[in-house]
C-alpha positions, -999 to +999 in steps of 0.1 A: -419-731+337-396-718+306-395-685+328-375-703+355-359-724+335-346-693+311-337-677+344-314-700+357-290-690+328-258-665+339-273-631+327-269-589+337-276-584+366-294-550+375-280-531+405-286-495+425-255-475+438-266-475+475-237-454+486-203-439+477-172-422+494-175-387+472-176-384+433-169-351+415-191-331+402-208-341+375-196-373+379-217-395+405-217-429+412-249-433+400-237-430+364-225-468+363-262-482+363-258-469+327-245-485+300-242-467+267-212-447+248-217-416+263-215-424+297-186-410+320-190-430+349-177-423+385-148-402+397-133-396+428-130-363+445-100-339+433-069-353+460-091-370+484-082-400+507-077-436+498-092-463+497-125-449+481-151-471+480-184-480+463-214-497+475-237-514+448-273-532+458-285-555+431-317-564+423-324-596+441-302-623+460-278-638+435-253-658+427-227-637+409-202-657+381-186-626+362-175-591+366-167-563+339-152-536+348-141-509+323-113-482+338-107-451+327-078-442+306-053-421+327-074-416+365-066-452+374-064-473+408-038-494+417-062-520+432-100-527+435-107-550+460-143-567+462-165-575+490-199-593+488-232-594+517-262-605+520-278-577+541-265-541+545-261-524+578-279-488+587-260-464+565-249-441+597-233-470+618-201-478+602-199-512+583-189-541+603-164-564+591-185-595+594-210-580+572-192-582+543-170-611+531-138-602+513-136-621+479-102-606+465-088-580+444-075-569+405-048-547+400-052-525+369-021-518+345-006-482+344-016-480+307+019-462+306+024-483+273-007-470+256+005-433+265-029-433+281-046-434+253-069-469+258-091-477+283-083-513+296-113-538+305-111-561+330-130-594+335-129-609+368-145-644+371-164-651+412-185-675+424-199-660+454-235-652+466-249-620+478-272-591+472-242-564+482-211-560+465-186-533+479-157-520+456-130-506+473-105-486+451-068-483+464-045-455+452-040-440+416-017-447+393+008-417+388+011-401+356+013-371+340-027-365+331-039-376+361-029-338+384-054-346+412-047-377+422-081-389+411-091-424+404-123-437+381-146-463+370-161-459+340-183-489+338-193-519+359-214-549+347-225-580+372-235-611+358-249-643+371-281-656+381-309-660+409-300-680+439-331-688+451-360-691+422-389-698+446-395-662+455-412-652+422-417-617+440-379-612+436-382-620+401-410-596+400-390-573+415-358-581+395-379-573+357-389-541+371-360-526+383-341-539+352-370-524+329-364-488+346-328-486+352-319-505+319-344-500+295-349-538+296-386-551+289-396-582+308-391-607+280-358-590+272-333-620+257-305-603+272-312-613+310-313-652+293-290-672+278-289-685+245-287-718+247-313-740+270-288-766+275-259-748+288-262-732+321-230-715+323-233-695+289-231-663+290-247-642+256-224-615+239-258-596+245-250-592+277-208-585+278-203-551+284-183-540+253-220-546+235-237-518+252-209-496+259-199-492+221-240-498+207-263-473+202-291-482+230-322-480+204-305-504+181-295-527+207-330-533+221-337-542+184-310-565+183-323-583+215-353-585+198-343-603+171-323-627+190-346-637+210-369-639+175-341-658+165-345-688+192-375-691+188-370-699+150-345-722+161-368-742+184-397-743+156-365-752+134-379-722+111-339-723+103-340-699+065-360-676+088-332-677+112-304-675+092-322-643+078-321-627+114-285-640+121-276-616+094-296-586+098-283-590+137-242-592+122-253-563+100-272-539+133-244-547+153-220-527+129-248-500+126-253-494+162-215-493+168-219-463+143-244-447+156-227-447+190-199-433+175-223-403+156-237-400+196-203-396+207-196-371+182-225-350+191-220-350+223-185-339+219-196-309+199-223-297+226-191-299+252-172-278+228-205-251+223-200-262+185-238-266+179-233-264+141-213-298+141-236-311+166-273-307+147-251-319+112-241-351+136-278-353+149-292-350+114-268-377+099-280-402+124-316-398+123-315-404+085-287-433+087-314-445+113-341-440+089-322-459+064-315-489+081-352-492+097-365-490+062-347-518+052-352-539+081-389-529+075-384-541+039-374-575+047-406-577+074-376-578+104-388-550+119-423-541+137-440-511+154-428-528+192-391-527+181-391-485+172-379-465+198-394-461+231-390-434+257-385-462+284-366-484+261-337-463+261-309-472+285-295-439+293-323-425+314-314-431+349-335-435+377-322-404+391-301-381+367-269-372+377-259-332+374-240-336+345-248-318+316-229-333+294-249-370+298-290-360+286-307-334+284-333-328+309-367-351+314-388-323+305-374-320+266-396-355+270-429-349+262-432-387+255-438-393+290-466-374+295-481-390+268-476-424+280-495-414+315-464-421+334-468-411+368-430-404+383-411-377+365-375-373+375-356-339+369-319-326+379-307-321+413-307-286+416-269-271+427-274-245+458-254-234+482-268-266+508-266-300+498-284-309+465-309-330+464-332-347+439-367-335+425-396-360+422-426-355+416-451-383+433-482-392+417-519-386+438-519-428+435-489-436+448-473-422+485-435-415+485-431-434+517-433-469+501-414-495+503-388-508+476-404-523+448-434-535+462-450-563+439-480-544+436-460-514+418-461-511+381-430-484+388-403-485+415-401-462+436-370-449+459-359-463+495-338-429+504-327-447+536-295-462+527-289-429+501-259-411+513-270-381+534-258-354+504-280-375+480-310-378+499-341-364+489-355-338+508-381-347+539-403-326+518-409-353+498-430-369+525-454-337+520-489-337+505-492-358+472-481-337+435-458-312+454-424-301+440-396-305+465-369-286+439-375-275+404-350-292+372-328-269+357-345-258+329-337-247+293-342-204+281-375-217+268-388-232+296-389-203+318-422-187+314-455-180+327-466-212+323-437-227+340-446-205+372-486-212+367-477-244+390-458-227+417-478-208+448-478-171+454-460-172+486-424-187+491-420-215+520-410-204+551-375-197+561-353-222+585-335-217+617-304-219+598-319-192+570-333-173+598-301-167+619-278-165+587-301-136+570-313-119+603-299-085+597-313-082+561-348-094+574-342-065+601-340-037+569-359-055+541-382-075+559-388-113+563-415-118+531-389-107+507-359-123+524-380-157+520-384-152+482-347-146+477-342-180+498-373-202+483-365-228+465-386-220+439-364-200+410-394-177+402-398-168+435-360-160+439-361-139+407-392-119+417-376-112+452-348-095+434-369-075+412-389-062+438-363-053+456-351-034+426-385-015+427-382-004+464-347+007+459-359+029+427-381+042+447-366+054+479-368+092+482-343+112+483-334+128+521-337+095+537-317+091+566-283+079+555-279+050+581-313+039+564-296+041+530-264+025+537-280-006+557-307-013+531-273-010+505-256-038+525-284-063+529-296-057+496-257-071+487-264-096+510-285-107+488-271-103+457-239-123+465-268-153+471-281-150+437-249-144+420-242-185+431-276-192+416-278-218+388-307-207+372-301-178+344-333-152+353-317-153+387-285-144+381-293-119+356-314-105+384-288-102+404-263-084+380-293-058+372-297-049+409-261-049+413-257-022+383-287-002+396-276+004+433-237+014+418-247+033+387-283+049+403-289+046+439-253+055+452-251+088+432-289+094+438-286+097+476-245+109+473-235+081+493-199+080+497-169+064+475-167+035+506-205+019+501-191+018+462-158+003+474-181-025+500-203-034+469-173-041+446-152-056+471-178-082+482-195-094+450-167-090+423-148-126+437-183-141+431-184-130+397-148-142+388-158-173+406-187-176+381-160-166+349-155-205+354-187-218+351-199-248+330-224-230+314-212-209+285-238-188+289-233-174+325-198-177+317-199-152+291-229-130+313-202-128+338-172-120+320-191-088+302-208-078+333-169-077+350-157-054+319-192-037+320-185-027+358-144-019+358-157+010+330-187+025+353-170+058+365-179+051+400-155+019+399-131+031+377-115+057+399-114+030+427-090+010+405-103-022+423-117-050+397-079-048+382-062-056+416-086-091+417-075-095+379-036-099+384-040-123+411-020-153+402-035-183+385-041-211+410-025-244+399-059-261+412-085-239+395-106-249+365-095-246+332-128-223+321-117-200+352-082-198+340-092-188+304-114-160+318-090-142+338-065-140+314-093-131+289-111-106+308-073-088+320-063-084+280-099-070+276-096-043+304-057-035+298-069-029+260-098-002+276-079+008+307-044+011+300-015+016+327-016+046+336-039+053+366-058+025+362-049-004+389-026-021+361+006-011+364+040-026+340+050-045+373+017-062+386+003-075+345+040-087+338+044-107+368+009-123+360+017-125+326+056-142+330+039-167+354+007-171+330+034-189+303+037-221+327-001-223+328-013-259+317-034-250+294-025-236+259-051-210+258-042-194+290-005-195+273-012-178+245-027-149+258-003-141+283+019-138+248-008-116+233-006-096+266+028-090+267+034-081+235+007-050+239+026-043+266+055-041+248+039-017+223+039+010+251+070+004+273+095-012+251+126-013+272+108-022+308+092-052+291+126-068+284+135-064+324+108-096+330+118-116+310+150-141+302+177-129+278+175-132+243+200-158+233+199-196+218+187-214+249+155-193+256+146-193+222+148-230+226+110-224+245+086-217+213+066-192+238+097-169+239+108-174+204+069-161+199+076-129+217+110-119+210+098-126+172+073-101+178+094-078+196+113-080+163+081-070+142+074-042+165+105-027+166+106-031+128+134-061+121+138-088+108+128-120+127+148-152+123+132-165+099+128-133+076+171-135+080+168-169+068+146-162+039+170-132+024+201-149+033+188-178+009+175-153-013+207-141-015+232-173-016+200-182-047+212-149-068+247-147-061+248-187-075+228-178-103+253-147-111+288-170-105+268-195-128+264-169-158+300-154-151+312-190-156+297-192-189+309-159-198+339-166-192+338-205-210+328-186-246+355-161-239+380-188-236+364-207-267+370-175-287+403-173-278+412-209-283+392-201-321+414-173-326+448-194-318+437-217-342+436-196-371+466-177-362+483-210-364+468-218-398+482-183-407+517-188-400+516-224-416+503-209-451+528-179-445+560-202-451+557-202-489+587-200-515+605-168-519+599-164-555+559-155-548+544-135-572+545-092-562+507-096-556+516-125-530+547-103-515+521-073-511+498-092-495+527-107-468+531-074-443+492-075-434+491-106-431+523-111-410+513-082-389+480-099-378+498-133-373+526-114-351+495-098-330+476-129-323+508-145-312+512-120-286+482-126-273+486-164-271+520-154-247+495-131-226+489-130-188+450-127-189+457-114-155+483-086-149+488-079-189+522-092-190+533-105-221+565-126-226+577-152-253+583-172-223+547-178-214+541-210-232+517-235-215+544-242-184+555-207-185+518-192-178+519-219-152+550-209-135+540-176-133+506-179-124+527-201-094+546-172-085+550-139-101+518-127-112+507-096-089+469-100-095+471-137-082+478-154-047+483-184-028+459-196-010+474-208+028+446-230+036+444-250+007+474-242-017+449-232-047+462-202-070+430-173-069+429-138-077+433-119-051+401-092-055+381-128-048+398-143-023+378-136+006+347-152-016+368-181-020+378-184+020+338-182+031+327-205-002+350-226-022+380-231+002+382-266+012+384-249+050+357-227+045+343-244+076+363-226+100+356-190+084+330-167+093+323-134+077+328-101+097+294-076+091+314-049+099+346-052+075+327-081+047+361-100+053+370-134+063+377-143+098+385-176+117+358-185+136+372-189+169+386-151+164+354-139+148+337-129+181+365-112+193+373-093+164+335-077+167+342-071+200+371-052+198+358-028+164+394-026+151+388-033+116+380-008+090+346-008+082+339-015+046+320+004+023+293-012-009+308-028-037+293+007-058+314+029-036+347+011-031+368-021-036+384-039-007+419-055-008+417-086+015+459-083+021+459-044+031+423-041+046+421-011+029+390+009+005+402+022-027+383+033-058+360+009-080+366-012-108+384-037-120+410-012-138+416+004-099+424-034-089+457-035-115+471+002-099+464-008-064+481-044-065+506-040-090+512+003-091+541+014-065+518+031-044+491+007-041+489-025-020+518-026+006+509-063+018+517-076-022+549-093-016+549-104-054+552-067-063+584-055-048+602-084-067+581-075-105+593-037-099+630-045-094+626-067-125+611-045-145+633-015-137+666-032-151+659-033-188+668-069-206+696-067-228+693-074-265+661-062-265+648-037-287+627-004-281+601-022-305+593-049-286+591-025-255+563-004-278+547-037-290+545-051-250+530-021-237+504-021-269+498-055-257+497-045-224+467-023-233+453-045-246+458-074-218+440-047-196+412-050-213+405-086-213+379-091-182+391-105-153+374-134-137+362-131-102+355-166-098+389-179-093+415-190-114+412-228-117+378-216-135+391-193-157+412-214-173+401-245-167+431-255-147+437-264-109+470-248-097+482-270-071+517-273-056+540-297-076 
């Protein structure tokens, strides 16, 4: 009685996926009857037709109240519509619209604001009774992620409760099915609700953000203790329920992250990083082991809440094929040890439509019906399966026979793997029979039935004896005997190369190698039975370059470099023809990687010349390679073209844009004309950068410590003019000194009359006059002095051996100035490229060798002494037009003035010349701005 009256609460609803429009591989409609964090749900086929739709069975005749659907973050349909029935027509007759009632539709946002990032879920609220509910998915959403028009589902959860409670076999039925497909026990709290006097609660047990972000081991404990939890309520035992209230709050955090660990792991396996992934494994059992300790600690947990092999809710009924959800059954010894008497393993992928293994006990017969009362396990109605997922009508065979064996792990394949299988392979088919009729013709029908069987071992001992027989063929058989048993013996081969299993395949490559390396040149067949075996089973192996196992990835890729070396193929120049094949914009990503990686391999062994590669055919594939998708692929086609470039510099640059601002713009061809630069032996850009930096650092650091040179010079100077000024004040004493004091007077008035020539002194030039007071220096700084000029940009007084410095650094327009590598000299920058165009300057020479005049354009000897004879000597500069007017002066000589003074000015002159002369301009040198008044 509290059975039905716990059963009328809303709960989960268990459910089968009867049918669906197509999935991906990998990616089966079958993975929404589980709920956990690792699941990946449905997908549609890549660019298939819309609507797509989805036909779920739940477990009994209910009345459904809620709907949880969780989409997937980018592959997203416009609109699901939803259709309920209460019976479901013969899956081949097409479904009749008055079979199922239309109950509305949900659109789904773009996620466009998320950047496809989150994965929205949507709650949809019904009152409608069925036992059939048909999704129907309109189409995607467009974005940039989504490149085949795909459209997913990564979750669906049903909740409501029984409509009709008086069939307690459908209740039956109901705990069963849950109990397998869910992991849910028949007491489980989360198909109840929590309260007895509300009939329309719903427990967070059962929303589906709880299992889709909990570990599935930690939330059957939690169900455990909620349900341990009512029952304290109802004996109001309410300290011992508080107690589990909290340890449930403090699980629910602990399972969240342990999903996330799972989630982790899982993403290390995809990425082959199995160090990550056992360091992930290893932190969750002992954060598992942690918490269970102290759960055990506080008496909350018992031996029935540890972890169960059929507790766990991400064991399917029937596993889909995707590797990346669980590993196979048989790494589940638990089973066997629990007597269970249905063991499930992977469909196996062949060339005909998969189909799933299952393995009938002796008490049980295949043919039953769905979930018979009587049944302690379900078993499966294949009838409304879709026809590709169908088991095989084998399965109707004699009890304990193996329709299809699981893919199995390295270690599995052994003897005692194949001590279950018979002797002799099953017969062949019509279809078998007509396909492989030639090779039964030449190799005879026994071994053409291993190398079809559907056992692996067979397949795999069918290849090796045909190895044997090939070994063994004598020479001076008839050639026509030779070449057919060649050609079905590659009929076979390209069979096994599709195969799944690992001994198979490598089978296949090691009869493969024999008949090129060892039976062709054995029996001296000809270059065009080497050309037929190449030509027909090298696309297979490039097709297998994109596998999803790493491992015959990798087999595949060697075996392809392996083969282009054998001298029989190399001299055919065949494997690199299938190599520089453009990339398709539809193939895999694992396929795409390959073919790039195996062309760099064999361009690295083969080279161009004579080889099948040619500059033409690997720079086409290469160009087209950079617009790849995937950043792998991208990078190297880079890698490729820069060996190329190694050997055949100037072709290289014939592919590919020109070298300028805009293609740089694309970081790929920066990459490669950067490496171009390393090759060739420049500088890249950014080596420029750094020395031009380097440089602009020491040049600052040298005008910093000229500056100061030059400020103690000037301090010296202004010292000196101080005690000359003392001098001459102490000088002026009476005439009637004593003779000691008169003696002492010429020395001292000699000094006094030398430091006042220096204070009338042009630092510059080395003219001295008694003119050249504070405003006289100033005047002619302005406009005489022949060392100095005006600048015409912004009116400041500079020395002329610095004034292209002060154009490119200091001017106030040094914006518009750009410096010339060929002449070092300032040019306007709109005139810049055409004065490098046109080479008409005069190249100038190091600073070591030569100065250069910035008015004349002309070289002339170092120094600074060579600076005074070219700017103010009569032969110098011709472009000084200060000079012509200082020669005329200085030829008419000043009248009243003595040849004494003339000696004294051109001692002072001497000694002018020797005062340094700044370089920095001469508002710093002393201290003054020379503006116009």
């Amino acid at each position: 009685m509290v059975q039905a009256k716990v059963c009328r609460m809303p709960h989960k609803i268990g459910f089968v996926v009867v049918s669906s429009s197509g999935h991906e591989d990998g990616f089966s409609a079958r993975e929404l009857m589980i709920h956990a964090p690792t699941v990946s749900g449905w997908r549609s086929p890549r660019f298939c037709q819309f609507p797509q739709e989805i036909v779920l069975q739940m477990v009994e005749r209910c009345r459904i109240r809620k709907l949880q659907l969780l989409a997937h973050q980018y592959m997203i349909a416009s609109k699901i519509e939803f259709y309920i029935s209460e019976s479901l027509p013969e899956y081949f007759v097409p479904y009749q619209g008055e079979r199922f009632r239309r109950l509305g539709y949900v659109s789904l946002c773009d996620n466009e604001k998320t950047g496809c990032k989150a994965r929205e879920l949507k709650s949809v609220y019904v009152d409608a009774v069925g036992q059939f509910l048909k999704l129907i998915f309109h189409q995607n959403h467009v974005n940039k992620y989504n490149i085949y028009n795909q459209v997913a589902l990564v979750a669906i959860n049903i909740i409501g409760d029984p409509a009709d409670f008086s069939d307690e076999s459908n209740i039956t039925s109901r705990e069963k099915l849950l109990d397998h497909y869910l992991g849910h026990n028949t007491e489980d709290p989360a198909l109840e609700g929590t309260y007895a006097g509300k009939s329309d609660y719903i427990s967070p047990l059962d929303d589906l953000a709880f299992d889709m972000y909990q570990d599935p081991e930690v939330a059957q404990i939690i169900r455990k203790l909620d349900e341990r939890k009512r029952e304290a309520v109802q004996k109001e035992r309410y300290d011992y329920a508080k107690k589990l209230k909290q340890a449930i709050a403090d699980l629910q955090k602990v399972g969240e992250r342990l999903g996330r660990y799972e989630v982790e792991k899982r993403c290390a396996v995809e990425k082959e990083d199995y160090d990550l992934a056992k360091e992930k494994k290893q932190q969750m059992e002992q954060y598992r082991a942690e918490v269970y300790e102290q759960l055990e600690l506080h008496s909350l947990l018992d031996v029935e809440l540890m972890r169960r092999p059929f507790d766990l809710p991400p064991q399917p009924l029937v596993p889909s094929g995707s590797p990346r959800q669980r590993k196979p059954v048989p790494s589940l010894p638990q089973l066997e040890e629990r007597g269970t008497e249905i063991r499930f393993a992977e469909p196996f992928l062949q060339e005909k439509p998969s189909s799933c293994s299952i393995t009938v006990s002796p008490q049980h017969s295949a043919a039953d019906p769905l979930l018979p009362a009587t049944d302690p396990h379900p078993k499966i109605n294949v009838e409304p399966l879709p026809y590709d997922e169908r088991p095989l009508p084998a399965i109707r065979k004699q009890q304990g026979e193996a329709l299809a064996e699981p893919e199995m792990s390295d270690a599995d394949f052994g003897d005692a793997h194949r001590g279950g299988i018979s002797g002799e392979p099953e017969p062949l088919t019509e279809k078998a029979l007509r396909e492989a009729s030639t090779a039964i013709e030449v190799l005879g029908e026994a071994l053409v039935a291993g190398a079809y069987s559907k056992v692996w071992s067979c397949r795999e001992d069918a290849l090796l004896a045909l190895h044997e027989k090939l070994m063994e063929m004598p020479v001076g058989t008839p050639k026509e005997d030779l070449k057919s048993t060649l050609r079905a013996s590659i009929f076979l081969i390209r069979r096994a190369i599709k195969d799944i299993v690992s001994p198979v395949f490598q089978a296949s490559l090691k009869l493969l190698k024999m008949i090129i390396t060892q039976y062709i040149p054995k029996h001296r067949l000809s270059k065009l039975e080497t050309s037929h075996c190449v030509e027909r089973t090298v696309p297979l192996l490039l097709s297998r370059t994109g596998d999803s196992s790493a491992r015959l990835r990798i087999m595949a890729l060697n075996f392809i470099q392996e083969m282009a070396l054998f001298k029989e193929v190399k001299c055919l120049q065949m494997i690199p023809s299938f190599l520089v094949q453009p990339l398709k914009a539809n193939s895999s990503v694992h396929l795409a990687m390959s073919q790039v990686d195996l062309l760099a391999r064999l361009l690295r062994d083969l080279g161009t010349r004579s080889s099948g590669f040619t500059v033409d055919n690997v720079m086409k594939f290469s160009v087209s390679a950079l617009e790849h998708r995937v950043y792998e692929v991208r990078e190297t086609a880079v890698r490729i073209i820069l060996d190329m470039y190694k050997q055949h510099q100037a072709f290289i640059l014939e592919y590919l844009p020109p070298d300028d601002s805009n293609t740089r713009k694309n970081v790929l061809y920066k990459t490669i004309f950067e490496g171009f630069a390393k090759i060739d032996g420049r500088p890249t850009d950014a080596e420029i950068r750094a020395q031009k930096k380097a440089a602009t650092g020491e040049a600052e650091k040298q005008r910093k410590e000229e500056i100061k040179a030059l400020q103690e010079q000037l301090a010296a100077l202004k010292e000196i003019q101080a005690e000359v000024q003392e001098k001459e004040s102490d000088a002026v004493k009476p005439k009637n000194q004593d003779t000691q004091g008169r003696r002492a007077a010429p020395p001292a008035a000699l000094e006094i009359t030398d430091n006042h020539y220096l204070d009338n002194l042009c630092i510059f030039c080395g003219e001295r006059s008694d003119s050249f007071t504070e405003e006289g220096l100033d005047l002619h700084y302005w406009k005489h002095c022949l060392m100095l000029a005006r600048c015409s940009h912004c009116k400041q007084v500079v020395e002329i051996s610095s004034l292209t410095e002060h154009l490119l650094t200091e001017c106030d327009k040094k914006d518009r100035f750009g410096k010339c590598y060929r002449c070092s000299e300032a040019v306007l920058k709109e005139e810049l490229p055409r004065h490098i165009k046109i080479k008409d300057c005069n190249p100038a020479k190091s600073e070591k060798l030569a100065n250069r005049c910035p008015l004349c354009h002309e070289n002339f000897t170092p120094g600074e002494e060579a600076w005074k004879a070219h700017l103010m000597g009569p032969a110098g500069c011709t472009m000084n037009l200060r000079k012509t007017h200082v020669l005329q002066k200085a030829q008419a000589p000043q009248p009243g003035k003595d040849p004494a003074a003339t000696k004294s000015s051109t001692s002072i002159l001497k000694v002018g010349s020797k005062i340094p002369t700044p370089r920095g301009g001469l508002s710093k040198t002393s201290g003054r701005t020379y503006t116009k008044r």
